[in-house]
N, C-alpha and C positions, 0 to 999 in steps of 0.2 A: 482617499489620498491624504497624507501625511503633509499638512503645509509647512514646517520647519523643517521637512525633509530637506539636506544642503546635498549637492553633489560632491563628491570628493575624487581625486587626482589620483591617477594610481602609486605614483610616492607617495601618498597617505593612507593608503589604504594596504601598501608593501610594509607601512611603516608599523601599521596596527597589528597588521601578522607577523610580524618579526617580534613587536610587545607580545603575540598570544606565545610563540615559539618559548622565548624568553622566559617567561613567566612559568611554563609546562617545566622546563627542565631547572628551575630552580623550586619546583613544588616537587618533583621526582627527588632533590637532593636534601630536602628539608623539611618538609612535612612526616608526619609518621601514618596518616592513612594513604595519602598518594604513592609513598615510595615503596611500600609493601604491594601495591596493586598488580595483577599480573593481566595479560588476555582473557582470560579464562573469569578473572575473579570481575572483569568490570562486564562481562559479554550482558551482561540480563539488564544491565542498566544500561545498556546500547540500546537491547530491542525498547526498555522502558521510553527510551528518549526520542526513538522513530518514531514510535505512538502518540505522543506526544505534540510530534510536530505535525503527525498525520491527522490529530483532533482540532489543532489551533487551523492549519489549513479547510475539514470541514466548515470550519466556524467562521471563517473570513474575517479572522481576528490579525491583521498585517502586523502588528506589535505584537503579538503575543507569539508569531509567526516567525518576528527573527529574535525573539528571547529563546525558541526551540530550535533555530537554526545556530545559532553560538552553543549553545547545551550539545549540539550533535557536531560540530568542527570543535570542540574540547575533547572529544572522546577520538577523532580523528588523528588531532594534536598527539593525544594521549598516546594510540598505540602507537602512532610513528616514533615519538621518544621513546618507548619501550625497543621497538624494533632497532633502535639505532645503538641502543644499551647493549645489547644483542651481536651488533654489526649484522643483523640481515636487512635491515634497508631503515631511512629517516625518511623527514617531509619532502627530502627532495626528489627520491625513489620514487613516492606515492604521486605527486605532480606530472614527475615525466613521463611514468606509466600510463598515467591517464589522458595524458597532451596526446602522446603517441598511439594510444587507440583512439580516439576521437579524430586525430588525422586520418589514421589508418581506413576508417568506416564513414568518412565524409568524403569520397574521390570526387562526388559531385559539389565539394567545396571548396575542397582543397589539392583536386585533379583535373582531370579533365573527362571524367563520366556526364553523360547528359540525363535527366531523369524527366527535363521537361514539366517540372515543377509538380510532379506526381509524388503526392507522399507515400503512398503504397508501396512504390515503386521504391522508397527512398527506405523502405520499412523491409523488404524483400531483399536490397543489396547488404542490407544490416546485419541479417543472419545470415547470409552467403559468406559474407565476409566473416562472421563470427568465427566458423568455421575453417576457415582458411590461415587466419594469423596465429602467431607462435605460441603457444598455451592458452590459444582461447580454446572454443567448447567443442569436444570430436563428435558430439550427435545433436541434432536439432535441438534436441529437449533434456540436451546436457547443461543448460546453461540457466534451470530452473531451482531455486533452492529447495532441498527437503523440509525446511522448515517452515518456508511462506505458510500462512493461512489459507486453507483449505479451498475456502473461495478464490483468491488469490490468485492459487495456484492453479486449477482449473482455467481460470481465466488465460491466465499468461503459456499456460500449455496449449490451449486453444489456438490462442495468437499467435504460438512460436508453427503451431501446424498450417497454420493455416499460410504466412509467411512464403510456403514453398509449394504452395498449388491444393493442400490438402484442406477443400473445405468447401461448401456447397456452391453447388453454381449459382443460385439464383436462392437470396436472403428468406424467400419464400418458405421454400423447402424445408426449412427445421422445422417448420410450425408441427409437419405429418409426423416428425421424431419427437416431437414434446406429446403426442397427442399417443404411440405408439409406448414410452417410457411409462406414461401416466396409465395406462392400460394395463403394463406388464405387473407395475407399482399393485393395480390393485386385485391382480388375479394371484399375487402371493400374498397379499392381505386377507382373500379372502378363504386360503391354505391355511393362514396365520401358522407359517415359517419364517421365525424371526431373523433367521438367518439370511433369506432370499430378500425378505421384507426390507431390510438395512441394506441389499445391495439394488435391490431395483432402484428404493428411495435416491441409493448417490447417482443413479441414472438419471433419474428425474431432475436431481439439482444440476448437473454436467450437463444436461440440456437445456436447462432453461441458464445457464451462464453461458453458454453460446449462443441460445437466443440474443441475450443481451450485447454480448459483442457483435453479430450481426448490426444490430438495431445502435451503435453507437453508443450504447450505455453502461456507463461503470457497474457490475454487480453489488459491489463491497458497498460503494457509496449510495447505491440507491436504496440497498439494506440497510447502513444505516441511517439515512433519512426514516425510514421504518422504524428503525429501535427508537429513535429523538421522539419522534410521533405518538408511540404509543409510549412511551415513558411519560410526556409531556400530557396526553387523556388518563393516564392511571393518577398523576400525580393529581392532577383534578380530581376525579374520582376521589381518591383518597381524604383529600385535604377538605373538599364538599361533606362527604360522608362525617369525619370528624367533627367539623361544624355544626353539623344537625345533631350530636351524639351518640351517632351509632358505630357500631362495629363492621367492618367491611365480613367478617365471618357469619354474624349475624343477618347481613342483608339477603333476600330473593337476587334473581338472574336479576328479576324483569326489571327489580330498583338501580341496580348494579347500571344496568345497562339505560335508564333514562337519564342519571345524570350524566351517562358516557356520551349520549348523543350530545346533550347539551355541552360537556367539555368540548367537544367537537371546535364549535364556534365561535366560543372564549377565548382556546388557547393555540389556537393556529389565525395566520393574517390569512 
């Protein structure tokens, strides 16, 4: 917790985004790398800037959390003044769009649906309704982007199936599908058909990312807890080795691997 954190009114906080507003459209009329910027030319430092906030959020860094949260409502700012240069829509377009499906998919909030405080349930009228309002998504799994990360995407495919009945009865059950993937995985390994091999494999991982949303666990996030991990024993490893004078190309497994245990207990609480 943030103890100078002050709370502010929402005329101060109207006041701040009317300064971000402000500020955007006199950088669009007067700067020479902002005014040449188009959709297209800033899209890669968008996803840069998701990641971004998606890393400071891993890290439960809360400052570092809303330094990537104004980096990502600047890119917001940005295309809406683009779009308004345009006349196909501004910040106010973008607001009431978004006011207006959040009502629209909230009836247990702002109607009169009862869900009985069942989130499932409140996750099932989600996509129901996705489906039904005026340019939202015309298939379940229309509403997933081609470009999410692999895991990701998997994940949220998963979740969008599962949403409308399509998914195991009993959490149980997948285990015999990981264990039937893992099978198929290595009876074309032992073909060695590379072709077959790379498809069983995304079988493999497409189940065991539905394990995981069974089992309430983020895939992406608990893989990268993984990567931090083993980043965090290499860089041991590494940094040990150095010390001593050696070469990490020079070393046996077996050395490799004693100081890795000892990393082990060094550099994780």
């Amino acid at each position: 917790m943030n103890k100078s954190y002050k709370s502010h009114t929402n005329e101060e906080k109207l006041a701040e985004f009317e300064r971000l507003l402000e500020i955007m459209k006199r950088l669009r009329a007067e700067c020479p790398w902002d005014s040449e910027q188009t959709f297209e030319s800033i899209r890669s430092n968008t996803v840069e800037e998701t990641y971004e906030l998606s890393d400071a959020i891993l890290d439960s860094d809360m400052q570092l959390i809303k330094k990537e949260l104004g980096d990502l409502l600047l890119h917001i700012v940005f295309y809406s003044e683009m779009g308004s240069e345009t006349k196909d829509f501004d910040i106010y377009d973008v607001c009431k769009a978004i006011n207006e499906k959040l009502i629209f998919r909230h009836p247990h909030v702002f109607g009169d649906t009862d869900v009985h405080g069942d989130t499932l349930k409140v996750l099932e009228n989600w996509e129901t309704l996705k489906l039904k309002e005026k340019g939202g998504n015309k298939t379940v799994l229309g509403g997933v982007p081609n470009s999410l990360p692999t895991l990701i995407k998997a994940y949220r495919i998963q979740e969008k199936a599962a949403s409308v009945g399509f998914d195991w009865e009993y959490r149980e059950q997948v285990w015999d599908k990981v264990k039937e993937e893992i099978a198929e995985l290595q009876s074309e390994i032992d073909e060695m058909d590379s072709d077959k091999m790379e498809a069983e494999f995304g079988d493999v991982f497409f189940s065991l990312v539905n394990t995981a949303r069974l089992y309430d666990i983020n895939p992406d996030t608990a893989l990268e807890r993984t990567n931090k991990k083993f980043i965090s024993r290499f860089n041991y490893l590494e940094a040990e080795t150095l010390a001593k004078g050696k070469n990490l190309k020079e070393m046996t497994l077996a050395e490799m691997d004693e100081i890795w245990e000892e990393g082990k207990t060094k550099t994780e609480p």
